[in-house]
Structures are given as C-alpha cells and as structure tokens.
C-alpha positions as CSV (number, residue, x, y, z in Angstrom):
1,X,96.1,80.4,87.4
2,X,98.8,79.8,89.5
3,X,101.3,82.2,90.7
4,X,104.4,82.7,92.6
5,X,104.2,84.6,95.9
6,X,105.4,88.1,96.0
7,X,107.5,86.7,99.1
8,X,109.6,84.4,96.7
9,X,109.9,86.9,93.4
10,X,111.2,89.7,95.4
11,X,113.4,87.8,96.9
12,X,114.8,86.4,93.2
13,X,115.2,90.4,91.6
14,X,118.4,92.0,92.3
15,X,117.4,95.9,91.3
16,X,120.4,98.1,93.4
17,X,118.9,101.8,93.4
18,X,120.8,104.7,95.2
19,X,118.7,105.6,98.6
20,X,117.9,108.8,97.4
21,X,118.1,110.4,94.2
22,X,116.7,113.8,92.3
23,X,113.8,113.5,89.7
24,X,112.9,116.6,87.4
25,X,114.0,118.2,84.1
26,X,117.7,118.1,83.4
27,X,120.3,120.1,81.3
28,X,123.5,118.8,80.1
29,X,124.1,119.9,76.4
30,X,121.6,123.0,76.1
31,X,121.1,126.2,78.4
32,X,117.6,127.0,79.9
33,X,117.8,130.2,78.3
34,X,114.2,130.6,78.3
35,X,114.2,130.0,82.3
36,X,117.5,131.3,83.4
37,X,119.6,134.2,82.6
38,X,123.2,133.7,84.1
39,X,125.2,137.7,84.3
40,X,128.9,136.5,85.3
41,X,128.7,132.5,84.9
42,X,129.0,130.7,81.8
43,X,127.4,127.3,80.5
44,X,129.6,124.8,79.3
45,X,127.5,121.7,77.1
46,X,128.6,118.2,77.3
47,X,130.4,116.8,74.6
48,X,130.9,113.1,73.8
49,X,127.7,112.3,76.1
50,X,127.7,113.0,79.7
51,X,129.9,110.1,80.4
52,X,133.0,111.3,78.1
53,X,132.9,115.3,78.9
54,X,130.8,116.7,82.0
55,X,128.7,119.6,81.5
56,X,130.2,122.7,83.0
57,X,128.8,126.4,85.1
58,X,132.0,128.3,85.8
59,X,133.1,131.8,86.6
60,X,136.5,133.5,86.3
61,X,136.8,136.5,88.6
62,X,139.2,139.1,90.5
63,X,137.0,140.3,93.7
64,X,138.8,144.0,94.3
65,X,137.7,145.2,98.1
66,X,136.7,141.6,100.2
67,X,137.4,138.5,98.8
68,X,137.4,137.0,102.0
69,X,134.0,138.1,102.9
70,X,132.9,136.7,99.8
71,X,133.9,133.2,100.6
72,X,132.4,133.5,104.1
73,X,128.6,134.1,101.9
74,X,129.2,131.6,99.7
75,X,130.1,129.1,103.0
76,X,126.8,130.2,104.6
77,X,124.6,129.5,101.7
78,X,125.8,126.3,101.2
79,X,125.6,125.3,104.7
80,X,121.6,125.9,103.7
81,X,122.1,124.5,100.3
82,X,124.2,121.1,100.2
83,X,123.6,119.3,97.3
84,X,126.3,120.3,94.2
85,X,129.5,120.3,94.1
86,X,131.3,123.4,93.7
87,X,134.5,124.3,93.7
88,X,136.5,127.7,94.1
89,X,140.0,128.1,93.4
90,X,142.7,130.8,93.4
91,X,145.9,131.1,91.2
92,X,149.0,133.0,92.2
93,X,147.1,136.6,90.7
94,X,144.6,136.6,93.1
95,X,141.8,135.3,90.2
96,X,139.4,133.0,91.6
97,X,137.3,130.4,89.6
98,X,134.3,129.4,90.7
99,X,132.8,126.5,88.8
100,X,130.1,123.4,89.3
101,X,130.6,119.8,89.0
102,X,127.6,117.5,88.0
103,X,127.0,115.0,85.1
104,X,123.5,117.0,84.7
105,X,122.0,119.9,85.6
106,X,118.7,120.7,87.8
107,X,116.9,124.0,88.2
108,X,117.9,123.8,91.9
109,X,122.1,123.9,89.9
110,X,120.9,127.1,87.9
111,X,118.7,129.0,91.0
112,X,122.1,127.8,93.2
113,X,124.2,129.8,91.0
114,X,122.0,133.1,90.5
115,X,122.3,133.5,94.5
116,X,125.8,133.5,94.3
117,X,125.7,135.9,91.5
118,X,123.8,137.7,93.7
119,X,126.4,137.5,96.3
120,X,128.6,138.8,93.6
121,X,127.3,141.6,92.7
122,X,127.8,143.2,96.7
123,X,131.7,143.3,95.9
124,X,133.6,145.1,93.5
125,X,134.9,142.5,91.1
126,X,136.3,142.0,87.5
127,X,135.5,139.3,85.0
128,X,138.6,137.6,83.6
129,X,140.0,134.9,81.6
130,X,143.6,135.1,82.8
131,X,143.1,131.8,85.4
132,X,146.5,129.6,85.5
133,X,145.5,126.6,86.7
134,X,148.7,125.7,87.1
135,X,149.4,127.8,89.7
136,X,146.6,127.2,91.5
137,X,144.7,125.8,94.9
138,X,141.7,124.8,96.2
139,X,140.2,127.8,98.3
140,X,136.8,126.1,98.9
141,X,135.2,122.9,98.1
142,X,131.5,121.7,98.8
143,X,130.5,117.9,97.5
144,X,127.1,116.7,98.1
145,X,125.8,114.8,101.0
146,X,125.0,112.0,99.0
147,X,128.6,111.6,98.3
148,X,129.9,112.2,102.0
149,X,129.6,108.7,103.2
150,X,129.7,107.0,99.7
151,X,127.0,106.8,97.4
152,X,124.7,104.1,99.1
153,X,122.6,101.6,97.3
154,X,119.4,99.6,98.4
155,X,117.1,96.9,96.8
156,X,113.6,97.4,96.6
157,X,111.3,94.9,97.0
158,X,109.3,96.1,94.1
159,X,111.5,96.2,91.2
160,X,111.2,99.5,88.7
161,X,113.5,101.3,86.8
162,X,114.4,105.3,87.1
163,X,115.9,108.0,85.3
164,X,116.1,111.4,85.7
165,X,112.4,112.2,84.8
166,X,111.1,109.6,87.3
167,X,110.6,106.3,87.4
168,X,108.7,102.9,85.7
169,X,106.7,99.9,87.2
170,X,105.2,97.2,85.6
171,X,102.5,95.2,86.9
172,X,99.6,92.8,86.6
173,X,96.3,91.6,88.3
174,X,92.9,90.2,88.2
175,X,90.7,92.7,86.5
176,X,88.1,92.9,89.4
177,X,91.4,94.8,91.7
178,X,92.1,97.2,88.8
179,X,90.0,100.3,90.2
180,X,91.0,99.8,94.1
181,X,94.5,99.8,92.3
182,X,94.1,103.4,90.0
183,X,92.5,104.9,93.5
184,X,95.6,104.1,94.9
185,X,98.6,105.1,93.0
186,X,96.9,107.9,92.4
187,X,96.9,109.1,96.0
188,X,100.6,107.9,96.0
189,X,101.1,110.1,92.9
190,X,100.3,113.2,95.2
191,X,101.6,112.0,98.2
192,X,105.2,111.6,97.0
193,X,104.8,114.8,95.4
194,X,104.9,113.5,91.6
195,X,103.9,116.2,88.7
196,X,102.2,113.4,86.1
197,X,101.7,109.5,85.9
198,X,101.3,108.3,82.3
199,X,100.2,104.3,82.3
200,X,99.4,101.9,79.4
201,X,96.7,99.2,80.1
202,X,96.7,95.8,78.6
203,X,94.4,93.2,79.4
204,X,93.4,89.5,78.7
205,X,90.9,87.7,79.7
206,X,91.1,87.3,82.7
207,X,93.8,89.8,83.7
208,X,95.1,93.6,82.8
209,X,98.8,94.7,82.9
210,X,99.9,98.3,83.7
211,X,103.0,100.0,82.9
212,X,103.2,102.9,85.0
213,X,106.1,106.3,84.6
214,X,105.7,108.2,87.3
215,X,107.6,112.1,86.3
216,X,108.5,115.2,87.7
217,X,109.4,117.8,85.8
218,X,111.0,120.4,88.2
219,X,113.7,119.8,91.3
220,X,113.8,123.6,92.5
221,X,116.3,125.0,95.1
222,X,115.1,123.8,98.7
223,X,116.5,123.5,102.0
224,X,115.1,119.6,101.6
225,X,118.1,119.3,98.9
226,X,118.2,117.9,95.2
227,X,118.0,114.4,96.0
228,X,115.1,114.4,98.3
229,X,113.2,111.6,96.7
230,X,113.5,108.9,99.0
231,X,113.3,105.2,97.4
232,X,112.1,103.9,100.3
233,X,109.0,105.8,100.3
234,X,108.1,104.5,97.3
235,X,109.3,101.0,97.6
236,X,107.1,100.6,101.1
237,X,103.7,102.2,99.5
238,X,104.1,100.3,96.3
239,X,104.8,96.8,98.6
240,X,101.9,97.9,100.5
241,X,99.7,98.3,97.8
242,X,100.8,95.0,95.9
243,X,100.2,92.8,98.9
244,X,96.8,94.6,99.7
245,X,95.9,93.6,95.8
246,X,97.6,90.8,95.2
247,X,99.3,92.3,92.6
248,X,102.0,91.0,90.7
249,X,105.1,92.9,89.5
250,X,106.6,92.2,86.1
251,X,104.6,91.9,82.6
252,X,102.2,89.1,82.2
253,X,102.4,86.5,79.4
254,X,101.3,88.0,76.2
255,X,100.8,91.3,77.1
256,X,102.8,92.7,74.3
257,X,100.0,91.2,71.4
258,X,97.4,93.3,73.2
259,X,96.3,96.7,72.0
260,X,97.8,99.4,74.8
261,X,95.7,102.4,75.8
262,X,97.4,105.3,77.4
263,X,96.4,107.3,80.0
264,X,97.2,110.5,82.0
265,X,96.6,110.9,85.6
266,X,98.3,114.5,86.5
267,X,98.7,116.4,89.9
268,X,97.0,118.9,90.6
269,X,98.6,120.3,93.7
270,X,102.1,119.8,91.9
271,X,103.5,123.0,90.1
272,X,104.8,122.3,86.7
C-alpha cells in the first residue's frame, strides 16, 4: 500500500492551537455545589451559551477597618496565582466589587476565590448590594498571562482536536506496530499527567485505526497556573512516536464499516 510521508501530510494540515491551554472539568451554567461552598461570593450561570452571556463569581462589599491592606493580600496572592482575571472596583460609597471574568470555570477559579474569602474574613466587612457602577473605577485588575502578550497560536505537526476535557487523535498503522504503539501512549498518558485515555480500535486486514481522547478531569489551584498543559509536549512525543512507527495520522479508508471496540487505559498516579 502506498502512502504519503508524514514529512509531506504535516506539512498540508493547518491545525492553529493556543501554545498552552487548561484541560479539566468545567463550570459555566451550574455551581459545584457538591465540591465548593462559596460564604460571600455568588455564582452567576451563563445564559444564551458561553459566547452570548459569560458566566460570572462576584462579590459586593464595604471593608470597615483596612481596605487598603486588603488589596495589598489580594495583590500578593495573585502574584503566586496568575491565571484569571479579576477585577475589583470601587464606587463613590466606598463599596467594592470584586468579581471574575472567564468564559468557563475550573476548580483552580473556585479554590482561587475561597482564599480570598479567606482573606476576607480577617477584616471587618459588610455584604451589600448598593454598587453604582456608574460611579465607579477600576481599583485593581489582574488578566492572565496567557493574555499579556496576546493569545499565541502554534501548529502541530500531528493534527488533533481539544476541548476542555482534553484532547482527540486519530491514527492508523500496520497491525504488527499496534502493541509497541499502546506501550507508548500509555507512558505518554502518565507522563503528561493525563487522568484517562479512552480509544476505539478498528481494523482491516491489513491495518487497525485508533481514535484516541486523552481527558483530565481536574485543573486544581497551582503555582504552575491553569493553563499549564503545554501543546508542545504533546505535539513532540506524539511526532516522535509516529515517526518511530510509521504511523499515520488521520482515519484510514473504510474505517467507519468496521465494528469499534472501546477501551480504557486510566492513570494510576493521577488523582481524579
């Protein structure tokens, strides 16, 4: 059978992919109430899909004896913890509201929060819902280091797909590579620090397809940040690993008239 180098078919996919992203359960329309219990902050849902109406944390509050001191806590933790936007601002009555930014929450969002609740609670403070907005400023402001220098893209020279949860491969080979091949993504499974790989085998005569998801399920607050996944990492190993095996990305002909088996290949150093 005759095939087209890796070299060429790379060079033909145009598959843009920010550098770095976050991977892990998310929340935009219900609260983790079985996970998180938020005192002073609210949860907004999204309405109209994540795209029309961004889900909200926010926080409406008078601080009585140190405001001032307050922001200077809030500065330091973020100078540990970079990656969501907040913003605090203060209207002409002294009320400040505090409140997050993002089209979707993590659990690092929610365990963000709780420490400045915590924060909170060393002041003496009252919640309100007087805020003019009108009459308002920006007091403090923190926006993700992704965002700093622009949002920067890359193409991969294995093409795959990602969401939220993780991301999908597709791939095909000569059956006789197939076990070198499951030895191998699963070590890349724990070494990139991935909770579960789920694949469905198809196979022909002379051939078997995989279509891989590899998912996290948790991003938890970390000095390393939210979006610590590096596509790079995976992008190298997975070119690596394709070249080794002379493996070819994409679906082979006909896979889709073949009866698909799945299979589960979990982590067992990952915490779930």
């Amino acid at each position: 059978m005759k095939r087209m180098s890796l070299k060429l078919s790379f060079k033909s996919m145009k598959n843009p992919i920010p550098y770095k992203i976050a991977i892990g359960k998310t929340w935009s329309y219900d609260f983790p109430k079985e996970t998180y219990c938020l005192n002073y902050f609210s949860f907004t849902s999204a309405i109209g899909g994540i795209g029309s109406t961004p889900p909200e944390i926010k926080c409406t509050v008078k601080i009585k004896d140190s405001e001032q001191k307050f922001l200077e806590e809030v500065n330091e933790l973020f100078k540990i913890y970079k990656d969501t936007n907040l913003t605090i601002l203060k209207d002409n009555n002294g009320i400040l509201k505090i409140e997050i930014f993002e089209w979707t929450f993590f659990d690092y969002d929610f365990q963000l929060i709780i420490k400045i609740e915590n924060i909170l609670e060393k002041y003496v403070f009252e919640l309100t819902n007087d805020f003019d907005f009108s009459q308002s400023e920006i007091i403090f402001k923190n926006v993700c280091e992704v965002y700093k220098d622009g949002y920067k893209y890359i193409e991969p020279k294995i093409f795959f797909s990602y969401n939220t949860f993780g991301l999908e491969l597709a791939c095909f080979m000569d059956k006789i590579n197939e076990e070198k091949f499951l030895k191998r993504i699963n070590q890349l499974l724990i070494d990139l620090n991935f909770d579960e790989a789920k694949y469905y085998r198809c196979q022909n005569s002379q051939e078997v397809s995989f279509r891989i998801y590899f998912r996290k399920y948790h991003t938890y607050l970390s000095k390393k940040g939210k979006y610590q996944f590096d596509i790079l990492d995976l992008d190298n190993s997975l070119f690596t690993i394709f070249n080794h095996l002379n493996i070819q990305n994409g679906r082979m002909k006909n896979d889709l008239n073949v009866i698909e088996v799945k299979h589960t290949i979990q982590n067992s150093n990952s915490i779930n």
